[in-house]
VOMI-535601 format. One record per residue: chain; x, y, z of N, C-alpha, C, CB in turn; residue number from 1; residue in one letter. Coordinates in Angstrom, 1 decimal, padded with zeros to 4 digits. Glycine has a CB too. Example, Ala and Ser with C-alpha at 12.3 -4.5 7.8 and 13.67 -1.06 7.14 Angstrom:
REM residues 2
(A (013.2 -005.7 007.8) (012.3 -004.5 007.8) (013.2 -003.3 007.8) (011.3 -004.5 009.0) 1 a)
(A (012.8 -002.2 007.1) (013.7 -001.1 007.1) (012.9 000.0 007.9) (014.1 -000.6 005.7) 2 s)
REM end
This chain:
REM residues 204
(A (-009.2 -055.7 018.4) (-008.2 -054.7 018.1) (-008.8 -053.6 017.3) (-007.0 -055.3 017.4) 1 x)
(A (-008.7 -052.4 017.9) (-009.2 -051.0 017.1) (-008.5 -050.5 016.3) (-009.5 -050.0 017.8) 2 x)
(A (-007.3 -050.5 016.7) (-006.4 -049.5 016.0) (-005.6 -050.3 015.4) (-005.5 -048.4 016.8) 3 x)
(A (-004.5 -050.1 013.9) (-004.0 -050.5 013.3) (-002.6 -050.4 013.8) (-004.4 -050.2 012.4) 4 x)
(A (-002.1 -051.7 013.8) (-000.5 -051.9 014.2) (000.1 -052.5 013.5) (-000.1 -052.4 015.2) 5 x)
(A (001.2 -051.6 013.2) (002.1 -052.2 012.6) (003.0 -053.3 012.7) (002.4 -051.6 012.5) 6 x)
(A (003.6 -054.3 011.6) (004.6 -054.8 011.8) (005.7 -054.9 010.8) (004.3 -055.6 012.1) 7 x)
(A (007.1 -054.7 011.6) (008.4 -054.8 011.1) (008.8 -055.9 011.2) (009.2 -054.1 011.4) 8 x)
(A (009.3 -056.6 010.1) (010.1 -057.8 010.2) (011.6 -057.2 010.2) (009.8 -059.0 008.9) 9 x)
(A (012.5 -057.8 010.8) (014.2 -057.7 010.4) (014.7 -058.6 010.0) (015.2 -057.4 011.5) 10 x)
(A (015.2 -058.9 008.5) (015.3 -059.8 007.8) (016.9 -059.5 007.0) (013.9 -059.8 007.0) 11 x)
(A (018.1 -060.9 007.1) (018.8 -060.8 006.6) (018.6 -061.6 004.9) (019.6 -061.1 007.6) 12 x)
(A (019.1 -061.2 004.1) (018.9 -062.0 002.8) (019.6 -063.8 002.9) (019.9 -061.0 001.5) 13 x)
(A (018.6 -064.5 002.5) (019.1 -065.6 002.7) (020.3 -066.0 001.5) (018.1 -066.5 002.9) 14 x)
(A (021.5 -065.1 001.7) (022.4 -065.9 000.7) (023.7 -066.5 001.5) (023.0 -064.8 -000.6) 15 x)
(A (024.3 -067.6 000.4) (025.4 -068.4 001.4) (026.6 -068.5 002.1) (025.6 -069.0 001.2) 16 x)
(A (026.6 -068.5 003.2) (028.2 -068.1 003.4) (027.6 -066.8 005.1) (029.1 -066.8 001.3) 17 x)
(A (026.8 -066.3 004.8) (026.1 -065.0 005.4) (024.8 -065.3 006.4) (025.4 -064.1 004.1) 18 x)
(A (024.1 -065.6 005.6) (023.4 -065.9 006.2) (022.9 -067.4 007.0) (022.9 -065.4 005.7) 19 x)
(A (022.6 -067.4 008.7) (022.5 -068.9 009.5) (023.7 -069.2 009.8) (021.9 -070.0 008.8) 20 x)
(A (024.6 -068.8 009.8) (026.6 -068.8 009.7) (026.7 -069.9 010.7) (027.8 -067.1 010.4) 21 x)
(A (025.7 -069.9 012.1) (026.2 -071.0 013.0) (025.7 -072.1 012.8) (026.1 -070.8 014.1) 22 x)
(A (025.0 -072.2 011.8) (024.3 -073.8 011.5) (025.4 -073.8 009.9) (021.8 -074.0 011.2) 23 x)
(A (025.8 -073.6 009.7) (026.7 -073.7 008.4) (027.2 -075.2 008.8) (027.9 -072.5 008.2) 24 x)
(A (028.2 -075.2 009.8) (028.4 -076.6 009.8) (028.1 -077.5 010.0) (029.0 -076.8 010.0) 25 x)
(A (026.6 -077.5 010.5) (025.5 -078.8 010.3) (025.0 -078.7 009.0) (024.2 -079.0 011.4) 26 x)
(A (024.6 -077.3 008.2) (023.8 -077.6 007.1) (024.3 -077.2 006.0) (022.7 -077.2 007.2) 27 x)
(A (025.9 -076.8 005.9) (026.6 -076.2 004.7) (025.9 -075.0 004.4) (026.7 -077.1 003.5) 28 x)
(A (027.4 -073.4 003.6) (026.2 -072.6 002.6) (025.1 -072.4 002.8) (025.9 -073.0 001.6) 29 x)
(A (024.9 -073.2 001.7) (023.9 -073.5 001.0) (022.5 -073.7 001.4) (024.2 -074.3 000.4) 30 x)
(A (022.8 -074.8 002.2) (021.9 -075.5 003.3) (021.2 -074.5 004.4) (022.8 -076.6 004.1) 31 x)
(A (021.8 -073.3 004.7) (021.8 -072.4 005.9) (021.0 -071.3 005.4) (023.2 -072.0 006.4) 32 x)
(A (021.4 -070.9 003.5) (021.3 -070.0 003.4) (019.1 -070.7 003.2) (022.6 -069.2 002.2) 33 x)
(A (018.9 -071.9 002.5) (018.1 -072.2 002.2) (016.9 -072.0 003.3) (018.4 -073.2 001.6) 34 x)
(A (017.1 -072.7 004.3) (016.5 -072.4 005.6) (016.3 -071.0 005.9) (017.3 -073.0 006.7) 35 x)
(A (017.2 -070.2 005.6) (016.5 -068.8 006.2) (015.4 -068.3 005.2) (017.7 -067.5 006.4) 36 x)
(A (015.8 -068.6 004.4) (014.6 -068.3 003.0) (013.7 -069.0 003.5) (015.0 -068.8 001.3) 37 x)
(A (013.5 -070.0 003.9) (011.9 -070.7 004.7) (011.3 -070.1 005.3) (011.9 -071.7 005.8) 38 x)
(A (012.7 -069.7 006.3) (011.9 -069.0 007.8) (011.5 -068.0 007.6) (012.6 -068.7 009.1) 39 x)
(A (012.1 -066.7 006.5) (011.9 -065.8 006.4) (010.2 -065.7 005.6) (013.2 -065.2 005.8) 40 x)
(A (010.6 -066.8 004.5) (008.8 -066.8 003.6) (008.2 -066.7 004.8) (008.1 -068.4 002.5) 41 x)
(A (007.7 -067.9 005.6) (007.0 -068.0 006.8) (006.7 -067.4 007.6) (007.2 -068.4 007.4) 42 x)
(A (007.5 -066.1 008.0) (007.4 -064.7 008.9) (006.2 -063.9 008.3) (008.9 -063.6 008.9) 43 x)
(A (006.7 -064.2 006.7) (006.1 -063.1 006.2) (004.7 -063.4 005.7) (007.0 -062.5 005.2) 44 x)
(A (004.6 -064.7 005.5) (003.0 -065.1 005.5) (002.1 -064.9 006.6) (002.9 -066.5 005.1) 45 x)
(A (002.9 -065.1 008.0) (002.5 -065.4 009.2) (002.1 -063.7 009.6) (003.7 -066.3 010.2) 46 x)
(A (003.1 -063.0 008.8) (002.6 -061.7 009.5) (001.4 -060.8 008.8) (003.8 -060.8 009.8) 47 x)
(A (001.3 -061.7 007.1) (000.8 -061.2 006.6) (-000.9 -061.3 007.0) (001.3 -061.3 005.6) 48 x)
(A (-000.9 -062.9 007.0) (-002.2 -063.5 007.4) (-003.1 -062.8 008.6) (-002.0 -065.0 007.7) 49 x)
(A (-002.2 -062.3 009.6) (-002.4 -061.6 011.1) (-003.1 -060.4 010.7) (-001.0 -061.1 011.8) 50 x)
(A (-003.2 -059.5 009.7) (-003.8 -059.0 008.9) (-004.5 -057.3 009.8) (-004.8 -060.3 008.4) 51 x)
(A (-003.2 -057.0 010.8) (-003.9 -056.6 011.9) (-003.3 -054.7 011.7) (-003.3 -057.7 013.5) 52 x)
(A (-002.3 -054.8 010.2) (-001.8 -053.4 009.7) (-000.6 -053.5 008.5) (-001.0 -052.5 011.2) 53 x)
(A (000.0 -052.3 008.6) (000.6 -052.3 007.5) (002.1 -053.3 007.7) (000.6 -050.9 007.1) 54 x)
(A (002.6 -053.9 006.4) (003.8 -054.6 007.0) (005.0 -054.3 006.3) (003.8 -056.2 007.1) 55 x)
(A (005.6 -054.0 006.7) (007.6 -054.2 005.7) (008.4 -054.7 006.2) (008.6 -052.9 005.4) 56 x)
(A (009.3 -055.3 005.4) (010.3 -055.7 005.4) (011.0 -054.9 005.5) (010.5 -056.3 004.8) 57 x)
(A (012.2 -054.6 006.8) (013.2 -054.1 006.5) (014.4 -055.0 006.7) (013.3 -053.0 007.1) 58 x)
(A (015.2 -054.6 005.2) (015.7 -056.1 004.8) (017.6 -055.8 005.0) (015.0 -056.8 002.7) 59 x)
(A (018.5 -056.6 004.7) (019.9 -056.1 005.1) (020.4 -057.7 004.3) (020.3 -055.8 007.2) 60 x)
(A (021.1 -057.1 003.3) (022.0 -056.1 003.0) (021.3 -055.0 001.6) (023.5 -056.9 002.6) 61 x)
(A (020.4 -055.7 001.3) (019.7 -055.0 000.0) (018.4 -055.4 -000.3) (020.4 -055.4 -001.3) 62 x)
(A (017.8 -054.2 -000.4) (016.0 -055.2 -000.8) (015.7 -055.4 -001.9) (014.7 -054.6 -000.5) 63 x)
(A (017.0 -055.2 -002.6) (016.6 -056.3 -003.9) (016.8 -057.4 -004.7) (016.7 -056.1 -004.5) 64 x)
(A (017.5 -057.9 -003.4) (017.6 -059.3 -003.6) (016.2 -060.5 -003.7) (018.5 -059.5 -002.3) 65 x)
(A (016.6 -060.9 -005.0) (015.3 -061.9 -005.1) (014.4 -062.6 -004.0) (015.7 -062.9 -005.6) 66 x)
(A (015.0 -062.8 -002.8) (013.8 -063.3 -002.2) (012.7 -062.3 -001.7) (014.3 -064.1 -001.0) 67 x)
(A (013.4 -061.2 -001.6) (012.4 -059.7 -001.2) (011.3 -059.8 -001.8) (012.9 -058.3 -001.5) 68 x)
(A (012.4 -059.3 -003.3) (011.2 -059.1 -004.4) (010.3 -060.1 -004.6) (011.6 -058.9 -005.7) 69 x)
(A (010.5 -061.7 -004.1) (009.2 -062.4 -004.3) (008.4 -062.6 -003.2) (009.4 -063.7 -004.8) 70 x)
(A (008.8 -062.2 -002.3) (007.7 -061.5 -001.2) (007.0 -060.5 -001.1) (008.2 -061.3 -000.2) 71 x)
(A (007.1 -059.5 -002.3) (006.8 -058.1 -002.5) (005.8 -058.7 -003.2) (007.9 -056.9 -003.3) 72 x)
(A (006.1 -059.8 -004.2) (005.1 -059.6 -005.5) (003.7 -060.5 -004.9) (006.0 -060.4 -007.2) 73 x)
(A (004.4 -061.3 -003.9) (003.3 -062.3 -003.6) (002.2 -061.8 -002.0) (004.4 -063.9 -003.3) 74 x)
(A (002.7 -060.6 -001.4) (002.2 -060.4 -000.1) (002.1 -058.6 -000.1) (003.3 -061.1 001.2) 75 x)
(A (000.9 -057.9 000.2) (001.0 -056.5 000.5) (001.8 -056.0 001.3) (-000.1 -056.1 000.8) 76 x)
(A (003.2 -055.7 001.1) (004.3 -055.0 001.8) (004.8 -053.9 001.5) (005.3 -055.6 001.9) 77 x)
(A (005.7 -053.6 002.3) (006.4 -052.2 002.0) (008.2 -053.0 002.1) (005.9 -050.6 003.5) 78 x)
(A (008.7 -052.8 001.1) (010.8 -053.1 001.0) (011.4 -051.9 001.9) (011.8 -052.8 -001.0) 79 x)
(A (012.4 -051.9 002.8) (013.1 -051.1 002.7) (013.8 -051.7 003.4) (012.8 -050.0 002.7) 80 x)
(A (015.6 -050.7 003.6) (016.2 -051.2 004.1) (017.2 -050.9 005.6) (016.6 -051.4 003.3) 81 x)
(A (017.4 -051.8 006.0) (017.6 -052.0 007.2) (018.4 -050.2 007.6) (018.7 -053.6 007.4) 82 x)
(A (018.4 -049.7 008.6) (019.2 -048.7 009.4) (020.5 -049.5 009.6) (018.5 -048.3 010.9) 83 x)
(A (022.2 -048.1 009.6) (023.0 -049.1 009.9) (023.0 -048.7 011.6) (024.5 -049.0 009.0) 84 x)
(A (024.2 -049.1 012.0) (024.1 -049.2 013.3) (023.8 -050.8 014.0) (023.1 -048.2 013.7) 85 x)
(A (023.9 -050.5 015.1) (023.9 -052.3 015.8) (022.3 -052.6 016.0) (024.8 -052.6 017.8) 86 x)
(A (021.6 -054.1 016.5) (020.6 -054.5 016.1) (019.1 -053.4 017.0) (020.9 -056.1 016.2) 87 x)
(A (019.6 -052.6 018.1) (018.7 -051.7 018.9) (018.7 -050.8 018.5) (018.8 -051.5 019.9) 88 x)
(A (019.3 -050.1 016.9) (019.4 -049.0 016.3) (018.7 -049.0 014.9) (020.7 -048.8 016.2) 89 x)
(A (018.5 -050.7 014.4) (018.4 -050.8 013.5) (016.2 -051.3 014.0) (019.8 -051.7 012.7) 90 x)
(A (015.8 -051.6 014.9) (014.6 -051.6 015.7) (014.3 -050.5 015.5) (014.6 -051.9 016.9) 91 x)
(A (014.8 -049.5 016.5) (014.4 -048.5 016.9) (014.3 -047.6 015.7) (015.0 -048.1 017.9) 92 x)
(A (014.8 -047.5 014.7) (014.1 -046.7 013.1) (013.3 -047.5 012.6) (015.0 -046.4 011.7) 93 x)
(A (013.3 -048.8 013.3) (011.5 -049.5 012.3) (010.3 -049.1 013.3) (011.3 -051.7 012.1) 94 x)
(A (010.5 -049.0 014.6) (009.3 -048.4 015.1) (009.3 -047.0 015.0) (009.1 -048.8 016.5) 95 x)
(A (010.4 -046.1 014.8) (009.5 -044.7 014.1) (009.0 -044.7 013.0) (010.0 -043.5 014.0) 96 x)
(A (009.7 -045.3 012.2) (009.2 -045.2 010.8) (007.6 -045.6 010.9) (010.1 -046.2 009.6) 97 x)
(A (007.5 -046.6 011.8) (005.7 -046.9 011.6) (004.8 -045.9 012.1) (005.2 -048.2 012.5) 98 x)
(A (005.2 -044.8 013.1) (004.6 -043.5 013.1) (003.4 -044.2 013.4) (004.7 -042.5 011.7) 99 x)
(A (002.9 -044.8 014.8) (001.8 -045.5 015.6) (002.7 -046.6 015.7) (000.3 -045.8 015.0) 100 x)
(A (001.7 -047.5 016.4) (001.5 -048.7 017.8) (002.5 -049.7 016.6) (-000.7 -049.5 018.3) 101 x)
(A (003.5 -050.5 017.2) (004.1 -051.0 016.0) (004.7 -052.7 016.5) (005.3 -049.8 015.5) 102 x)
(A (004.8 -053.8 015.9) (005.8 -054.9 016.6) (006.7 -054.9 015.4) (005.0 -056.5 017.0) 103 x)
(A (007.7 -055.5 016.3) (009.3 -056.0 015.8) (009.3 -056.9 016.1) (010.5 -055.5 016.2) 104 x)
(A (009.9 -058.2 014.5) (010.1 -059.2 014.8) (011.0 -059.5 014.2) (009.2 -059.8 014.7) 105 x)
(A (011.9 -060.6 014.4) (013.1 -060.9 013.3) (012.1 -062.2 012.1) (014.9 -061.9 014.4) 106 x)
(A (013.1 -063.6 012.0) (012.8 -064.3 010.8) (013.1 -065.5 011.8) (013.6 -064.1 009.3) 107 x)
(A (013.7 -065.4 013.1) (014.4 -066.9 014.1) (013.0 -067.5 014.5) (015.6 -066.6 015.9) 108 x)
(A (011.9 -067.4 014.4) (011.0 -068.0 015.5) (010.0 -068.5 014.7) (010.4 -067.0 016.7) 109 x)
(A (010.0 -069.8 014.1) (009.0 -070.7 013.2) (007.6 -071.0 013.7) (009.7 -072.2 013.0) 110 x)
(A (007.9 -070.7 015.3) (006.4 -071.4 016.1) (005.7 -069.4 016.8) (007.2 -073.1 018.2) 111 x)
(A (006.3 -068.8 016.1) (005.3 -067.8 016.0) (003.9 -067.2 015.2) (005.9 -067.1 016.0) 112 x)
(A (002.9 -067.1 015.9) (001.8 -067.6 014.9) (000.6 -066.4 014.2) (000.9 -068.9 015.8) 113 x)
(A (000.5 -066.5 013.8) (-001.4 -065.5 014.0) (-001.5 -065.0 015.0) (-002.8 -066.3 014.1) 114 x)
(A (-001.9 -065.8 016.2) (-002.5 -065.4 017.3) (-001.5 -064.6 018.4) (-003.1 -066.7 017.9) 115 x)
(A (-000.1 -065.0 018.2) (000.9 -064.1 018.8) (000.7 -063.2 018.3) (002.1 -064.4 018.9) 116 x)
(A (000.7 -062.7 017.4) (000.7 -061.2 016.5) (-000.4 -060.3 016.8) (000.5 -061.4 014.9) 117 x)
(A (-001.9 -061.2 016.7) (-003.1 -060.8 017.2) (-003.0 -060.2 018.9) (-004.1 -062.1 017.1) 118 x)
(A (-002.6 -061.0 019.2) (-002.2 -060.7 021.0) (-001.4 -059.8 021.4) (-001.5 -061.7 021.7) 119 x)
(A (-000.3 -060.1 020.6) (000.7 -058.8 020.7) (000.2 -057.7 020.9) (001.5 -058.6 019.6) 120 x)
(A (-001.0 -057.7 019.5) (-001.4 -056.0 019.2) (-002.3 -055.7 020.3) (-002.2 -055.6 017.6) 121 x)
(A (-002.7 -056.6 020.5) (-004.3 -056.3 021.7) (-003.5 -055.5 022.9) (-005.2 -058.1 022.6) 122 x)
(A (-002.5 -056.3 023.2) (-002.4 -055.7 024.6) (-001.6 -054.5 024.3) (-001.8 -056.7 025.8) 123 x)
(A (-001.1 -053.6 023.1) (-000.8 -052.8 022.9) (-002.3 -050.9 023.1) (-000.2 -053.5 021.5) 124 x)
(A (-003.3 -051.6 023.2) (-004.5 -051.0 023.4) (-004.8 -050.5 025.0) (-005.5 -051.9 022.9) 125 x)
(A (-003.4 -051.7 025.4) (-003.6 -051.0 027.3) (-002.2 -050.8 028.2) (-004.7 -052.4 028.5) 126 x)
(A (-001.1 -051.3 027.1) (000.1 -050.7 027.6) (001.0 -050.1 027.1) (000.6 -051.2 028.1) 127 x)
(A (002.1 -049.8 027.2) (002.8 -049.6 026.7) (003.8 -050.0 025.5) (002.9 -049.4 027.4) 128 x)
(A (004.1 -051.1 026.2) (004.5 -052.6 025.7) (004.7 -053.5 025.3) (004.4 -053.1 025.7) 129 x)
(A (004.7 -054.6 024.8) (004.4 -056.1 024.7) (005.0 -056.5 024.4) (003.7 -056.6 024.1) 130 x)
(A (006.2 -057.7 024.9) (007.4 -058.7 024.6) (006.5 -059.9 024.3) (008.6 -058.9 025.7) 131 x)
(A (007.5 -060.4 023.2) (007.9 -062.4 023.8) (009.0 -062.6 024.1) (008.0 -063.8 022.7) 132 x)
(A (009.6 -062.7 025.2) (011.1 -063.2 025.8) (011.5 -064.5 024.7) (011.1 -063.9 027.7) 133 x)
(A (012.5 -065.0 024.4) (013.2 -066.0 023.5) (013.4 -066.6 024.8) (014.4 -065.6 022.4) 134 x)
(A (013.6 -068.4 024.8) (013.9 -069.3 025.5) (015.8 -069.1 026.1) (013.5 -070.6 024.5) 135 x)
(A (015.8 -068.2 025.1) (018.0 -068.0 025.3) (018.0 -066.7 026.0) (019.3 -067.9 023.4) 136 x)
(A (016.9 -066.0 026.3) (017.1 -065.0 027.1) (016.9 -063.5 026.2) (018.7 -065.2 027.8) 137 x)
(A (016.5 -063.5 025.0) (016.7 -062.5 024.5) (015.1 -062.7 023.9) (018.0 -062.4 023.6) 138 x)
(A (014.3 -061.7 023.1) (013.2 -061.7 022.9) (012.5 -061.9 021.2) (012.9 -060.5 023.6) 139 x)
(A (012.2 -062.5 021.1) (011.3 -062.9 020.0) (009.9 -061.8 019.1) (010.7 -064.1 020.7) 140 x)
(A (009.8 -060.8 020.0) (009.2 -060.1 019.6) (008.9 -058.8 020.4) (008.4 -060.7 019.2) 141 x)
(A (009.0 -057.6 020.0) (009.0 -056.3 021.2) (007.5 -055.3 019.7) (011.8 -055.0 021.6) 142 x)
(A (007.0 -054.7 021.0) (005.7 -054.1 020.3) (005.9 -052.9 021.1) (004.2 -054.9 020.5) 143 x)
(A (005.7 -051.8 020.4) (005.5 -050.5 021.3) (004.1 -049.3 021.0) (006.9 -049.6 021.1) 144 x)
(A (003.8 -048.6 021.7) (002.5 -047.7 021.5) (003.0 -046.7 020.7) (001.9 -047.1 022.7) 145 x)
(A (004.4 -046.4 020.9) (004.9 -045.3 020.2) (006.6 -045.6 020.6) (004.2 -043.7 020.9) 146 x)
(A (007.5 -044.3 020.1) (008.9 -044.8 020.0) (009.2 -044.8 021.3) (009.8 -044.1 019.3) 147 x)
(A (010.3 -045.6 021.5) (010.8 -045.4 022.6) (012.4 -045.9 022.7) (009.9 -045.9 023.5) 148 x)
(A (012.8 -044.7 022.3) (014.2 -045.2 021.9) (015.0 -045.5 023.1) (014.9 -044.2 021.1) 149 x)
(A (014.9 -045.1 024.3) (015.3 -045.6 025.6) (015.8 -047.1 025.8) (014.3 -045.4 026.5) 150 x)
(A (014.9 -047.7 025.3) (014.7 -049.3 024.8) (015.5 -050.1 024.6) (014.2 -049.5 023.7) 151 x)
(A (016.6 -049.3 023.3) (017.0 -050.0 022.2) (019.0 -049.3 022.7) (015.9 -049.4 020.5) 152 x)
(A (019.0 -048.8 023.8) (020.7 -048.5 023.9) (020.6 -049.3 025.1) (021.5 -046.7 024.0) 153 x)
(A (022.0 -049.2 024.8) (023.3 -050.1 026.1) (022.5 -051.1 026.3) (023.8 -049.4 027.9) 154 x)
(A (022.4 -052.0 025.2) (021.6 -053.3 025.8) (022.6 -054.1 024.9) (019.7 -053.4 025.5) 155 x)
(A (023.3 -054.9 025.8) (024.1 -056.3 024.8) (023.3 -057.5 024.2) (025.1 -057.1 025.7) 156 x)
(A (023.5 -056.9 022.9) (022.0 -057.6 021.9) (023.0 -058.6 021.6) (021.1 -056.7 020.2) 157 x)
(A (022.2 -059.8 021.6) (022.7 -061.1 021.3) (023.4 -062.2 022.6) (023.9 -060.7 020.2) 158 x)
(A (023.1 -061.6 023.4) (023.5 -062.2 024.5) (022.3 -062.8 025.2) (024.3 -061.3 025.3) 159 x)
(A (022.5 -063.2 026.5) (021.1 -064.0 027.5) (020.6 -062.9 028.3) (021.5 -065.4 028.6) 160 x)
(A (021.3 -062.3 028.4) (020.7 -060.8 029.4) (019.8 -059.9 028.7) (022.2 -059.7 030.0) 161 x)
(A (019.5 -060.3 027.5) (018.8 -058.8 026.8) (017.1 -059.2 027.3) (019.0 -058.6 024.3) 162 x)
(A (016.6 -060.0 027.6) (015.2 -059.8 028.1) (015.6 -059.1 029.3) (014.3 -061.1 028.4) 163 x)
(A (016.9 -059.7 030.2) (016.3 -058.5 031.3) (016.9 -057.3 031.4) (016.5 -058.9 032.7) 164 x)
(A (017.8 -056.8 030.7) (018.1 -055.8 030.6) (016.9 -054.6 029.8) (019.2 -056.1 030.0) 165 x)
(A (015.8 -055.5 029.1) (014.9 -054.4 028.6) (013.6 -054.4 029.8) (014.3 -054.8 026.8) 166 x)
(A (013.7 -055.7 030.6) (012.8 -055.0 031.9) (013.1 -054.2 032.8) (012.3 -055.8 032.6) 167 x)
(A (014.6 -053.6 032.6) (015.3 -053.3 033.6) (014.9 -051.7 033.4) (016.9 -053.9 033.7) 168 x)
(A (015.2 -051.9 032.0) (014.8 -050.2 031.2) (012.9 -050.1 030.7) (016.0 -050.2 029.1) 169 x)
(A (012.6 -051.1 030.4) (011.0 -050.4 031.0) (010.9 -049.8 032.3) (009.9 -051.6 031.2) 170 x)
(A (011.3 -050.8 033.4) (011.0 -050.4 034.7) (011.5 -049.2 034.9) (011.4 -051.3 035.7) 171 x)
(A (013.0 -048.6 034.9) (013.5 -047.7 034.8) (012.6 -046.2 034.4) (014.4 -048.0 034.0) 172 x)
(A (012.2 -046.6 033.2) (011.7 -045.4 032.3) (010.0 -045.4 032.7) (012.0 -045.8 030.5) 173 x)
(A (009.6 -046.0 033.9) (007.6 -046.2 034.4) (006.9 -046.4 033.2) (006.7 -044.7 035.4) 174 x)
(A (008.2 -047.9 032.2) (007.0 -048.1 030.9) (005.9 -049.2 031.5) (007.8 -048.8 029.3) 175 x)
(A (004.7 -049.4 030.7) (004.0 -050.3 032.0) (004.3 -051.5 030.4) (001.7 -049.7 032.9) 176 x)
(A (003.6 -052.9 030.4) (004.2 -053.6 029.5) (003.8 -055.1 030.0) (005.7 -053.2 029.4) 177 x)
(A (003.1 -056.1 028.9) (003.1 -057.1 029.5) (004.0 -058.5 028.7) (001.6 -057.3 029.8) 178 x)
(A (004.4 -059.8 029.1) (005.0 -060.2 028.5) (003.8 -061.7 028.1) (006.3 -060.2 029.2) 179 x)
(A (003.7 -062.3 027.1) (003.6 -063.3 026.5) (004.1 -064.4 026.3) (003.6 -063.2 025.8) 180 x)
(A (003.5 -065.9 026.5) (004.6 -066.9 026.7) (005.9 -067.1 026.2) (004.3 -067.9 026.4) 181 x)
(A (006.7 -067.5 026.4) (008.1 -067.6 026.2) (008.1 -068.1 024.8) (008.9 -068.4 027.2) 182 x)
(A (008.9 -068.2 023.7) (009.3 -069.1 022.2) (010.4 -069.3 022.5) (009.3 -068.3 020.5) 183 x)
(A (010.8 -070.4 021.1) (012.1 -070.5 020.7) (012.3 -069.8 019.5) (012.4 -071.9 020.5) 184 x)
(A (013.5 -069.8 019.1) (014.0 -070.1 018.0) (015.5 -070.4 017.6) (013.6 -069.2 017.6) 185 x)
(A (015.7 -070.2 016.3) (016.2 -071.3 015.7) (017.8 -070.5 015.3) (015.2 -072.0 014.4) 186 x)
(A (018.7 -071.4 016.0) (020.0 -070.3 016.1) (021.2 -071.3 016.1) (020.0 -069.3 017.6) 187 x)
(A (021.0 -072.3 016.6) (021.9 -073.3 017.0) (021.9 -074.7 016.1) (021.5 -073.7 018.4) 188 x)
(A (022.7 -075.6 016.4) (022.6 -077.5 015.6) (021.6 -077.4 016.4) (024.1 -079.2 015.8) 189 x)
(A (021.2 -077.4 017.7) (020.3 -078.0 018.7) (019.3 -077.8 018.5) (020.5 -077.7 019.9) 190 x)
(A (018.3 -076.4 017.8) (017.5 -075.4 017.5) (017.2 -076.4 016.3) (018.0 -073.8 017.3) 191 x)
(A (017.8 -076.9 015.4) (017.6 -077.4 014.0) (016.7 -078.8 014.7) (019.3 -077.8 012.9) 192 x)
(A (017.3 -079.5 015.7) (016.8 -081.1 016.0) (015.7 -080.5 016.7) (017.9 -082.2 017.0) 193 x)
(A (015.1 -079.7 017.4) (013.9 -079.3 017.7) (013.0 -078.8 016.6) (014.0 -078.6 018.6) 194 x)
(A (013.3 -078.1 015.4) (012.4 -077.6 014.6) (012.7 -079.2 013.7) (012.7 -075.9 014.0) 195 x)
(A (013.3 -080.1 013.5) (012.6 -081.6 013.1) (011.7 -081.7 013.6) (013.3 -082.9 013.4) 196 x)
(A (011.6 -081.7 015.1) (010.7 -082.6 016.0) (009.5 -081.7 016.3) (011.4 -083.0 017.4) 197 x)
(A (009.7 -080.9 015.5) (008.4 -079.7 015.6) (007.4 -080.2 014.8) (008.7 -078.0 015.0) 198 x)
(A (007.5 -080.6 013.8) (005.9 -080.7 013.0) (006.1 -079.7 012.0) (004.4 -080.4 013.9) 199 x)
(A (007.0 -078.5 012.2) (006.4 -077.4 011.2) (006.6 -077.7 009.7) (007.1 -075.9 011.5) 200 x)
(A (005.6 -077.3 008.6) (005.9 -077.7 007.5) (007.3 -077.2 006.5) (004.9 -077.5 007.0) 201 x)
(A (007.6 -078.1 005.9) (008.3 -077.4 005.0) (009.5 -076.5 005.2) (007.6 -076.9 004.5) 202 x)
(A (009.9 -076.6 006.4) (010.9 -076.0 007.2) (012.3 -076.3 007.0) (010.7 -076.2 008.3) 203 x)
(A (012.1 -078.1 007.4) (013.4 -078.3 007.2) (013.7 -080.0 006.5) (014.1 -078.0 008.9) 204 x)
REM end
């Protein structure tokens, strides 16, 4: 990789009640809010270790909520906070703000690694591009060369149609773009009994 790429995490504060809302009633509060504070440390080590550009958090509802700041103090980052608007609005001001080649990632995907990040960026050196589709139809990680706010409207985020609705709008727009094996992540009770059976540390 030659050039420096960025990455944006989208990160909600893990507090209770708020945040992980649909595992609340397998893991209470508390329990839900604790787990995202896992997943979220984990993003941010994972993206830090990748080591492949500059990184921030852009965080929602406040970046000063303690878990930020002990990700600030413990990892070379940049705080800021989230864009309002819906979740293709609130993307699309983290890839201008990176002003160059940039990936977007949330905090749902535990089995994203180094080498996805590494990969990601590579193939950013010959397209336009670079997804991970999510196993539920929506994507795990989007990388671009530059902005492309085309991208990020009339796309029903949170639903099973948003991977293809953003190949629909690459293709549309003659973006060229390659995709990367498929992930999970962790959204559901069901998502919780697979990240048991995952191995990953300290998770859950």
């Amino acid at each position: 990789m030659a050039k420096s790429v960025a990455i944006a995490i989208l990160a909600k504060a893990p507090e209770p009640g708020v945040a992980k809302t649909r595992l609340i009633p397998e893991l209470g509060p508390e329990g839900a809010a604790a787990l995202q504070a896992r997943l979220l440390a984990q993003t941010v080590a994972t993206a830090a270790a990748a080591a492949i550009g500059p990184l921030t958090i852009w965080a929602t509802p406040n970046p000063k909520h303690p878990a930020f700041q002990d990700l600030r103090q413990r990892f070379k980052l940049t705080l800021a906070q989230q864009q309002d608007g819906d979740l293709g609005a609130r993307m699309a001001a983290a890839v201008a703000a990176a002003r160059g080649p940039a990936l977007v990632i949330g905090t749902d995907s535990p089995a994203l690694t180094v080498e996805h990040l590494r990969d990601a960026a590579e193939v950013l050196g010959s397209y336009d591009a670079v997804l991970i589709p999510a196993e539920d139809g929506g994507y795990v990680l989007i990388g671009l060369r530059k902005p492309q706010s085309v991208l990020f409207s009339d796309v029903d985020w949170g639903t099973p149609t948003v991977m293809a609705e953003t190949r629909f709008l690459l293709s549309a727009h003659n973006l060229t773009w390659r995709e990367l094996p498929p992930l999970w992540d962790v959204d559901t009770p069901e998502d919780l009994e697979r990240l048991r059976r995952s191995g990953l540390p300290n998770l859950i």
